[in-house]
Backbone as a printed PyTorch tensor [residue, N CA C, xyz], in Angstrom:
tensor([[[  0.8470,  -1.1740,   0.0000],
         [  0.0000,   0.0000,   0.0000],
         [  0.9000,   1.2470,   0.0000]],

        [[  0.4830,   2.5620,  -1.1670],
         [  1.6920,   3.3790,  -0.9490],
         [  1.3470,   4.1370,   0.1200]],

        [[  2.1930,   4.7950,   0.4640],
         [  2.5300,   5.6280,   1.4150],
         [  1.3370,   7.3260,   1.3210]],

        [[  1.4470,   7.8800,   0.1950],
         [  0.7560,   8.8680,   0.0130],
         [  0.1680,   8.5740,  -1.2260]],

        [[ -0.8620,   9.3530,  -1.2380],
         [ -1.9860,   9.4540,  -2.7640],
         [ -2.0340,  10.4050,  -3.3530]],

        [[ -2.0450,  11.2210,  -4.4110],
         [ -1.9010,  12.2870,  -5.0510],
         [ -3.2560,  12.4070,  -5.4030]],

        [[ -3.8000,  13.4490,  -5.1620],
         [ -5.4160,  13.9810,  -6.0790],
         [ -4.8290,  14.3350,  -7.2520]],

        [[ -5.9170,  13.3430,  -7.9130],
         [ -6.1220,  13.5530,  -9.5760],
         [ -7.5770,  14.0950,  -9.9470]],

        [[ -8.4950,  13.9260,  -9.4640],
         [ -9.6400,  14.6450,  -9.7960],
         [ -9.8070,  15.4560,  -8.1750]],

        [[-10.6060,  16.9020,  -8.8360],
         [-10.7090,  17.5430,  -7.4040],
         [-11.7640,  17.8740,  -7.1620]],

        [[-12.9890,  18.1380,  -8.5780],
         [-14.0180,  18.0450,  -8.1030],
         [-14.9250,  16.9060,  -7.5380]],

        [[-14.9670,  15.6850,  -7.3860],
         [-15.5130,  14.9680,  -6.7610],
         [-15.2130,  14.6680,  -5.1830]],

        [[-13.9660,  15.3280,  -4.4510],
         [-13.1840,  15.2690,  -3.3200],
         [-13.7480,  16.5320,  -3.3540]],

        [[-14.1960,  17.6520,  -3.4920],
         [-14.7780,  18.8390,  -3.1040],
         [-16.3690,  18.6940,  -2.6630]],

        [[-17.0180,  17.6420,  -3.1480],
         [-18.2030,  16.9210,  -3.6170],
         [-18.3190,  16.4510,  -1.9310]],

        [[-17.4050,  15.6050,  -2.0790],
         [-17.5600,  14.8170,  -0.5020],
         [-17.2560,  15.7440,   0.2620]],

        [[-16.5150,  16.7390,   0.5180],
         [-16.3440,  17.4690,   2.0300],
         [-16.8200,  18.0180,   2.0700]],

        [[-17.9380,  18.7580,   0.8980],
         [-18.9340,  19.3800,   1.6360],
         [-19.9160,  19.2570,   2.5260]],

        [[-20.2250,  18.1300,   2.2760],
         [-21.4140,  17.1740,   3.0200],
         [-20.6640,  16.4950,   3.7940]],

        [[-19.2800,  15.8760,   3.8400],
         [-18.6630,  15.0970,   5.3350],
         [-17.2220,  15.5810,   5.4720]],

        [[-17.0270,  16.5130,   7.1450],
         [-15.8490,  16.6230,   7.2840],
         [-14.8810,  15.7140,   7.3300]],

        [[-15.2310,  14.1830,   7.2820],
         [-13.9900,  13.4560,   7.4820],
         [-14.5590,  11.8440,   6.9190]],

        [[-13.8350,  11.2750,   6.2690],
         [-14.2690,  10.0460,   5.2750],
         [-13.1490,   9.1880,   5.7280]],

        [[-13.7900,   7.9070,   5.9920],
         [-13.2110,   6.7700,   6.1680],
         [-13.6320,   5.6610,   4.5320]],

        [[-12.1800,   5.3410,   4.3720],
         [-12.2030,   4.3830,   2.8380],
         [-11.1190,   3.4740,   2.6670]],

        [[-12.0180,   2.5030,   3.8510],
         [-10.5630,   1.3260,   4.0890],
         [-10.0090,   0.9120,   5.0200]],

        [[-10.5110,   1.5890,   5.8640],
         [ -9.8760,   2.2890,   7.3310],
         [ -8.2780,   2.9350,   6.8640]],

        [[ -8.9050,   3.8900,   5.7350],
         [ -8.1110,   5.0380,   5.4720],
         [ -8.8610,   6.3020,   5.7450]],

        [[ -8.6670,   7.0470,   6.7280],
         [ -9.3030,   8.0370,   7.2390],
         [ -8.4460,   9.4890,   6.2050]],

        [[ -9.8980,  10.3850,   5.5380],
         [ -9.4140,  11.0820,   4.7830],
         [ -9.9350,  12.4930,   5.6000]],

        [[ -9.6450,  13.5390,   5.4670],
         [-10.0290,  14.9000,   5.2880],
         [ -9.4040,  16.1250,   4.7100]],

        [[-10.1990,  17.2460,   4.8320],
         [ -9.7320,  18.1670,   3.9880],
         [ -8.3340,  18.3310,   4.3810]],

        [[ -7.5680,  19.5650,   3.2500],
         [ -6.4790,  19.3050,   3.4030],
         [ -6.1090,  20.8800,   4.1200]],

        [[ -7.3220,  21.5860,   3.6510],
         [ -7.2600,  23.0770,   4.3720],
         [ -8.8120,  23.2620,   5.4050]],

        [[ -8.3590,  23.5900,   6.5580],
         [ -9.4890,  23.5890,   7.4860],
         [ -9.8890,  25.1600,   6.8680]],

        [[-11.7460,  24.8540,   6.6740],
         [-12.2000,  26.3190,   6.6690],
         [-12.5500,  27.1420,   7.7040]],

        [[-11.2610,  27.3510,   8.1250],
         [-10.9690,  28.0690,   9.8910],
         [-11.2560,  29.5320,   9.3400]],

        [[-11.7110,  30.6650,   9.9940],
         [-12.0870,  31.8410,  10.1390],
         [-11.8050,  32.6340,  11.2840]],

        [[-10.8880,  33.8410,  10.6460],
         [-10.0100,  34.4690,  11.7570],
         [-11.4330,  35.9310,  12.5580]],

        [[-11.2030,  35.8470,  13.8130],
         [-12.3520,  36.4570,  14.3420],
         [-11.7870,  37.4080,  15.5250]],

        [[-12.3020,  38.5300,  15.5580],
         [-11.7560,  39.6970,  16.4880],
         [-13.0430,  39.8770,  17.5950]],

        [[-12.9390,  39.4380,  18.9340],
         [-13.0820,  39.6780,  20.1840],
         [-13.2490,  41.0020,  20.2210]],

        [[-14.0790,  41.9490,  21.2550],
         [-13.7740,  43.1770,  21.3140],
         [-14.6350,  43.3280,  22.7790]],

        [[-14.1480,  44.8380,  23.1550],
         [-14.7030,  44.9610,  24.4510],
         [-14.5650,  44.1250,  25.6550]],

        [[-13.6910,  43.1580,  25.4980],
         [-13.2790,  42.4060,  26.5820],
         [-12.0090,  42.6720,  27.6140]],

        [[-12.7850,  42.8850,  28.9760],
         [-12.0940,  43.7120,  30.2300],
         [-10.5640,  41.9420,  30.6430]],

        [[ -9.9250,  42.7010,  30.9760],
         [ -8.7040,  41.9200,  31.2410],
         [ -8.8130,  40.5910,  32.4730]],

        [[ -9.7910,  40.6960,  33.0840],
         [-10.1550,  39.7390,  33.9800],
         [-10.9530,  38.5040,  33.9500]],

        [[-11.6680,  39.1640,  32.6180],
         [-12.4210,  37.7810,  31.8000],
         [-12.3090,  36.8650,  31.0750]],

        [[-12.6580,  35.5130,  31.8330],
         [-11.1350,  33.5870,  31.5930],
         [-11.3120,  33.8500,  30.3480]],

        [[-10.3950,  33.2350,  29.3610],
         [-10.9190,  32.7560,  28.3370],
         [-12.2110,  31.3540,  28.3340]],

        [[-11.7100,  30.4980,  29.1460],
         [-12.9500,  29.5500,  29.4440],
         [-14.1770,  30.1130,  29.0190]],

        [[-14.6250,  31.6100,  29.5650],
         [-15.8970,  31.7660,  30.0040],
         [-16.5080,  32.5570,  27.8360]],

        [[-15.3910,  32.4850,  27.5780],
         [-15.1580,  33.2850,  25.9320],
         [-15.5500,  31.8090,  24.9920]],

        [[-14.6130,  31.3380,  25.3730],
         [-14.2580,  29.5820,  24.8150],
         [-16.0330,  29.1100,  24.8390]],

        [[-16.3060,  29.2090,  25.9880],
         [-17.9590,  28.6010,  25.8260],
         [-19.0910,  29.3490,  25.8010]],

        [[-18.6520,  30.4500,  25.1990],
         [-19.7460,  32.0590,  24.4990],
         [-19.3370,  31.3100,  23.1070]],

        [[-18.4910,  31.2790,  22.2850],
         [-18.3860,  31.0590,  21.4230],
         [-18.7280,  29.6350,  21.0030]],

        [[-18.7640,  28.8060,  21.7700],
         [-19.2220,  27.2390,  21.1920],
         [-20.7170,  27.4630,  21.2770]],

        [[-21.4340,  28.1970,  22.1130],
         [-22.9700,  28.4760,  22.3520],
         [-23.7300,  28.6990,  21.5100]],

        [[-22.7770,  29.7820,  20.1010],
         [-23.3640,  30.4360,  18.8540],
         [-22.7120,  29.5740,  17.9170]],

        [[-22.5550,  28.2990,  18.3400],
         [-22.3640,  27.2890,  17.4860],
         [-20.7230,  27.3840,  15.9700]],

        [[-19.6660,  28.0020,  17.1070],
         [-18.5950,  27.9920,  16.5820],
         [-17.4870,  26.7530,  17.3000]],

        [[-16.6500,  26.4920,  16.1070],
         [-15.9640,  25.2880,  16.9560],
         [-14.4720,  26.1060,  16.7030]],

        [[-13.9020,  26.4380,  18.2240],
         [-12.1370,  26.8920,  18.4750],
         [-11.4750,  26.2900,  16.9320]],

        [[-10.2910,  26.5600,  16.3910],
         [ -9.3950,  26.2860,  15.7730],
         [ -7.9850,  26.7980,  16.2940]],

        [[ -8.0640,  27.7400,  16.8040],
         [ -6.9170,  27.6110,  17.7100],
         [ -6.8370,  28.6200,  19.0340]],

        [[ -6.2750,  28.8440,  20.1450],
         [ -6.2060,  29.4250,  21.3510],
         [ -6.7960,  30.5940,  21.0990]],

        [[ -7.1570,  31.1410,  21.8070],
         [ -7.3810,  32.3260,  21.9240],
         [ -6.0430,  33.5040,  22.7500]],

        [[ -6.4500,  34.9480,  21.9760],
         [ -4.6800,  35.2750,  21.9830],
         [ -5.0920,  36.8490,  22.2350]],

        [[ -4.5810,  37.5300,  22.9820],
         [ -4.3240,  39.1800,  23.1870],
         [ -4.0830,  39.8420,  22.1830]],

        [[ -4.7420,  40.7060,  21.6590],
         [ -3.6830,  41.4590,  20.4020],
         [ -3.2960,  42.7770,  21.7670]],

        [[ -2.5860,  43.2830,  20.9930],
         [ -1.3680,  44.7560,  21.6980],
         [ -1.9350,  45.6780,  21.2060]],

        [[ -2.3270,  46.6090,  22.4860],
         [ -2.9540,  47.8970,  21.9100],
         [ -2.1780,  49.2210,  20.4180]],

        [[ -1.3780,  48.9510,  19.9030],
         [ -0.7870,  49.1450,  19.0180],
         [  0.2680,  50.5910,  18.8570]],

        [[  0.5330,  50.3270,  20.0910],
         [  1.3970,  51.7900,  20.5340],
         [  2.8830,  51.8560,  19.3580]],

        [[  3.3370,  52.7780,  18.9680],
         [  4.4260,  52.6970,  18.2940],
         [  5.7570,  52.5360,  19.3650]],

        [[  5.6240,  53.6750,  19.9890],
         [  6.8830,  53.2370,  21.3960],
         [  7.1200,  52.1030,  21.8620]],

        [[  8.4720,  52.0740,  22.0680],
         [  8.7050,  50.8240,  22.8000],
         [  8.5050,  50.3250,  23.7070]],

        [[  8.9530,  51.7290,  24.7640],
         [  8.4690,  51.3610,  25.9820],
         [  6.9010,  51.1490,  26.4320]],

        [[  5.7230,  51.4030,  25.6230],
         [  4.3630,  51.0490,  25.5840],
         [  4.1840,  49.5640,  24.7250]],

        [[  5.1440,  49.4770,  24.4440],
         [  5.1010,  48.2420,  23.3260],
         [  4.4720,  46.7750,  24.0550]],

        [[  4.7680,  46.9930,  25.2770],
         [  3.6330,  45.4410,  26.2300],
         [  2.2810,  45.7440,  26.5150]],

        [[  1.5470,  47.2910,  26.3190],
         [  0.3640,  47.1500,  26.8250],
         [ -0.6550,  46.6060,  25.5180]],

        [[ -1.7670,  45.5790,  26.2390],
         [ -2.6030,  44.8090,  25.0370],
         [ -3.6920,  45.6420,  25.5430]],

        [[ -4.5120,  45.7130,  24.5700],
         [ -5.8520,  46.1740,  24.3990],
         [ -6.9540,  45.0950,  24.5990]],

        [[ -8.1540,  45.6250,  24.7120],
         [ -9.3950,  45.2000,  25.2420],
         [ -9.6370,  44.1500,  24.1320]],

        [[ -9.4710,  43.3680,  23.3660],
         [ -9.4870,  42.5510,  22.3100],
         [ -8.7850,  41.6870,  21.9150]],

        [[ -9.6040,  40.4170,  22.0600],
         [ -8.5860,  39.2310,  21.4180],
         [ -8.9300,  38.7000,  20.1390]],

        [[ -8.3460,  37.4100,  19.8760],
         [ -8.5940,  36.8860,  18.6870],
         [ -8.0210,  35.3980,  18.3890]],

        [[ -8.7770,  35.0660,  17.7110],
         [ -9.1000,  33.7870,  17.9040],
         [ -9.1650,  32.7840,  15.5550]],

        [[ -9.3980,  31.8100,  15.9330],
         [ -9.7020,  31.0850,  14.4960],
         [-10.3500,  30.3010,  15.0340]],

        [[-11.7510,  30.4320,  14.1060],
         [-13.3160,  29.1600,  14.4370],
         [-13.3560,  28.6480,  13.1440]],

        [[-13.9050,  27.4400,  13.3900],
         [-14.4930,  26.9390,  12.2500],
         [-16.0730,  26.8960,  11.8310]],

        [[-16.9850,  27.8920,  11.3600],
         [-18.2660,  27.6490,  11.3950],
         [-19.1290,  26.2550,  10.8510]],

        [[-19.6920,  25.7590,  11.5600],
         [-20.3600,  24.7150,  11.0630],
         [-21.2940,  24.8090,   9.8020]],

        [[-21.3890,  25.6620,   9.0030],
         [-21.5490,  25.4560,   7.2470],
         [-20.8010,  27.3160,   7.2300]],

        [[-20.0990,  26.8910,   5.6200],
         [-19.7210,  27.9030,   4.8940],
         [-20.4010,  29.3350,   5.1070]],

        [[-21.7490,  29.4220,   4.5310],
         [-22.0890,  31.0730,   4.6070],
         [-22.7460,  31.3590,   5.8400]],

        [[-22.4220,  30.5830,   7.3050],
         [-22.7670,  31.3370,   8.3590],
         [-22.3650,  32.6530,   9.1140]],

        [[-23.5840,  33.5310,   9.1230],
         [-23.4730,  34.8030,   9.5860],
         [-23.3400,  34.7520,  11.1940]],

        [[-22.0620,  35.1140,  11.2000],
         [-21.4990,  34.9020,  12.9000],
         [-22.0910,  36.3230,  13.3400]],

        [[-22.8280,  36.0250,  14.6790],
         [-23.4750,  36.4240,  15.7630],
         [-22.9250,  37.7420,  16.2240]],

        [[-23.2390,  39.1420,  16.0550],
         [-22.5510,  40.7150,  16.1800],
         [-21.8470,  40.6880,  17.7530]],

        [[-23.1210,  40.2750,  18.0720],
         [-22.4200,  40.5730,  19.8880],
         [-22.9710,  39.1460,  20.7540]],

        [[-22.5270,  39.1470,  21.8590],
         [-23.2740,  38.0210,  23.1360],
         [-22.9640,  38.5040,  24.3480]],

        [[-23.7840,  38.3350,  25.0820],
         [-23.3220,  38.8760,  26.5510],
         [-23.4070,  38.1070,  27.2370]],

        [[-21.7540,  37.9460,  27.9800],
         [-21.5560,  37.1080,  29.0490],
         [-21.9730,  37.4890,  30.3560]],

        [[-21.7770,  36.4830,  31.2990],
         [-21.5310,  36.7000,  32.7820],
         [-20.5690,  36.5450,  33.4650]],

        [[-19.9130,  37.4980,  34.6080],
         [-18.8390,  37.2160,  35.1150],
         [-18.5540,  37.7520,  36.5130]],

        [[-19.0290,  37.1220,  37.4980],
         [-18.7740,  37.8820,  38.7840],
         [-20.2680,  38.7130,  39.1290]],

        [[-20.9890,  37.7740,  38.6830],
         [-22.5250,  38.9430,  38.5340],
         [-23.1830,  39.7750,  37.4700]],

        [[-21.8300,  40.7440,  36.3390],
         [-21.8260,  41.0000,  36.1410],
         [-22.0330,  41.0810,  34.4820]],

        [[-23.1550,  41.5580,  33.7200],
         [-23.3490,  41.2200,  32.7120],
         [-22.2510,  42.2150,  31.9400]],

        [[-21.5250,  41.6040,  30.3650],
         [-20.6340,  42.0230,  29.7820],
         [-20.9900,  41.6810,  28.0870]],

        [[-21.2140,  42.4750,  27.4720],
         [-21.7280,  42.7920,  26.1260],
         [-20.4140,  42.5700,  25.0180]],

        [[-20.2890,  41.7710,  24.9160],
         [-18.3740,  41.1290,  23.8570],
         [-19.4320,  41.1760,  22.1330]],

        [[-18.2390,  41.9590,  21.4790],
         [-18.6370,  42.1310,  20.4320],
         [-17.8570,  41.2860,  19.3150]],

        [[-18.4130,  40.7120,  18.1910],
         [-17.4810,  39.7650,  17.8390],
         [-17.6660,  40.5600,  16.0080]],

        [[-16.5760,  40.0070,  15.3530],
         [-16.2230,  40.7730,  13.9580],
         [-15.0830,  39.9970,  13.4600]],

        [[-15.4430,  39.7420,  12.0720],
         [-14.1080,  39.0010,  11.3420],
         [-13.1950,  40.5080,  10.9010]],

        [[-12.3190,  39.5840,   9.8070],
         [-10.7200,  40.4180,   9.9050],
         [-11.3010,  41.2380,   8.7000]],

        [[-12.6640,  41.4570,   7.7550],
         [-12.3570,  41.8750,   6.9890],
         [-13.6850,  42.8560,   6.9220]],

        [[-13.2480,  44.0760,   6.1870],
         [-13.9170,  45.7280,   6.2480],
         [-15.5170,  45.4010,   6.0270]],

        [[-16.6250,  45.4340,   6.9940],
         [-17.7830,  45.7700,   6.6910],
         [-18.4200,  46.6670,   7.4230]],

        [[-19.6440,  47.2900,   6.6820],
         [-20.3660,  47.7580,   7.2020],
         [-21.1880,  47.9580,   8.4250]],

        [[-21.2120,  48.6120,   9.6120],
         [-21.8580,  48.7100,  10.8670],
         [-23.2000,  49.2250,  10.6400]],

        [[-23.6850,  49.8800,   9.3590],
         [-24.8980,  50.2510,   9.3640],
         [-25.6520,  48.4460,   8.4960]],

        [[-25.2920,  48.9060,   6.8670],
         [-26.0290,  47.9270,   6.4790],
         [-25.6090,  46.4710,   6.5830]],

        [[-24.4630,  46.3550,   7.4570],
         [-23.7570,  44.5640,   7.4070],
         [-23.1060,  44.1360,   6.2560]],

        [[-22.7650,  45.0790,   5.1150],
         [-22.6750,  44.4060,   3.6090],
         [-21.1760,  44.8540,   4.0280]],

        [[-20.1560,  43.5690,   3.1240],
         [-18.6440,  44.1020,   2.9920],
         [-18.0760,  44.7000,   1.8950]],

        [[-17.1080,  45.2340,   2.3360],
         [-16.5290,  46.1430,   1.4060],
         [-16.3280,  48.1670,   1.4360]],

        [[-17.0680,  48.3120,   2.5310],
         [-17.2330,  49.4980,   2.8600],
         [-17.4940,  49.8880,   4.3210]],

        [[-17.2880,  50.7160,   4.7070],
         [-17.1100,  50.9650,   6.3390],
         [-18.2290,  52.0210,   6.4830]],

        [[-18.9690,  52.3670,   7.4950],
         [-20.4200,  53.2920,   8.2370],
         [-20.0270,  54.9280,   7.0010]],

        [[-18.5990,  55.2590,   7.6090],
         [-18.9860,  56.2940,   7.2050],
         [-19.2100,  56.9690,   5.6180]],

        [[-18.9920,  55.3800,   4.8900],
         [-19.0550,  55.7320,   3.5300],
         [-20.3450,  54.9690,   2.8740]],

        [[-21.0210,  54.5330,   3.6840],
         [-22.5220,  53.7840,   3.3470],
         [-22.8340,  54.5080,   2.4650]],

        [[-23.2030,  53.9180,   1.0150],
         [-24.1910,  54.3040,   0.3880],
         [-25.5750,  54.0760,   0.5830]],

        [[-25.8900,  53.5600,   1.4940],
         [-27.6730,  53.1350,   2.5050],
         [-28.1660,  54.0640,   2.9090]],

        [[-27.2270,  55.0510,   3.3200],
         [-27.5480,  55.9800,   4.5750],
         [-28.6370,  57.5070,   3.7210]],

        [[-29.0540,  57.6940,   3.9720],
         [-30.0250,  58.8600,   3.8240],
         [-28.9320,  60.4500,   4.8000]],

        [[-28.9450,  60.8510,   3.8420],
         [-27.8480,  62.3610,   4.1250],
         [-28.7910,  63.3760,   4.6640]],

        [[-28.7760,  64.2120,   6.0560],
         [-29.3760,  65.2320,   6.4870],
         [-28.9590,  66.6580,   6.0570]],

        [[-29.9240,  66.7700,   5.0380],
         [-29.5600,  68.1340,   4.1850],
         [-29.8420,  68.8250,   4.8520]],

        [[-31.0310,  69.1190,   6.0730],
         [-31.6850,  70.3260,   6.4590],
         [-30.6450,  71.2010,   7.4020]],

        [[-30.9880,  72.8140,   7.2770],
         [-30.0420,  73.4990,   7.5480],
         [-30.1670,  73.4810,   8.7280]],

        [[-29.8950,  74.0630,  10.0690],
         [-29.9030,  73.7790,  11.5550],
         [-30.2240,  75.8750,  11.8230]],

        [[-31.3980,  75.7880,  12.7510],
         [-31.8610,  77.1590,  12.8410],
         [-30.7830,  78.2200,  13.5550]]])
């Protein structure tokens, strides 16, 4: 039996993983070869809150971890500011089908205390109409207030 298999056809192996993450053929266990992991930005999250309690906000709205969850750095140019991290982490999920619309915000609990975590992928959309490619203040959705102010 060789060692490795080379894909020769790719649409029928695209065929199967859509419908099954992982195929047994032989008790040769196959799967994809690129996880459709999705990089995701945390926000509003105070420095005292586990990841645990993040870890199972996020499995709740039916995302599965792909890898740790991680601090980004508040983005100071100085050096000597160069260790302080900001209110936001980030993380890679895998959504359980392709065009799922991941969940804006969830609010945890922690110490009593209810906490409103806002969640957003890595790439430019809209806060008014949700569509990508454009950011609030350049919405073409938005209705412009012409009237003059007395």
């Amino acid at each position: 039996m060789p060692q490795f298999y080379k894909k020769v056809i790719l649409n029928p192996c695209c065929k199967i993983f859509a419908e099954h993450s992982f195929v047994t053929v032989n008790s040769i266990s196959i799967r994809r070869l690129v996880t459709p992991a999705k990089h995701i930005l945390i926000s509003n999250l105070y420095f005292s809150i586990p990841n645990d309690l993040i870890k199972k906000a996020l499995k709740d709205i039916g995302l599965q971890l792909a890898s740790p969850l991680s601090f980004l750095k508040a983005g100071i140019p100085e050096d000597e500011f160069g260790h302080i991290i900001s209110f936001r982490r980030q993380v890679y999920v895998i959504p359980p089908t392709e065009n799922l619309k991941i969940q804006t915000s969830v609010v945890i609990s922690f110490k009593n205390i209810d906490y409103r975590i806002f969640i957003s992928s890595d790439k430019i959309e809209c806060f008014i109409c949700k569509q990508p490619g454009h950011v609030a203040s350049r919405c073409p959705n938005t209705i412009q207030n012409t009237s003059c102010a007395p």
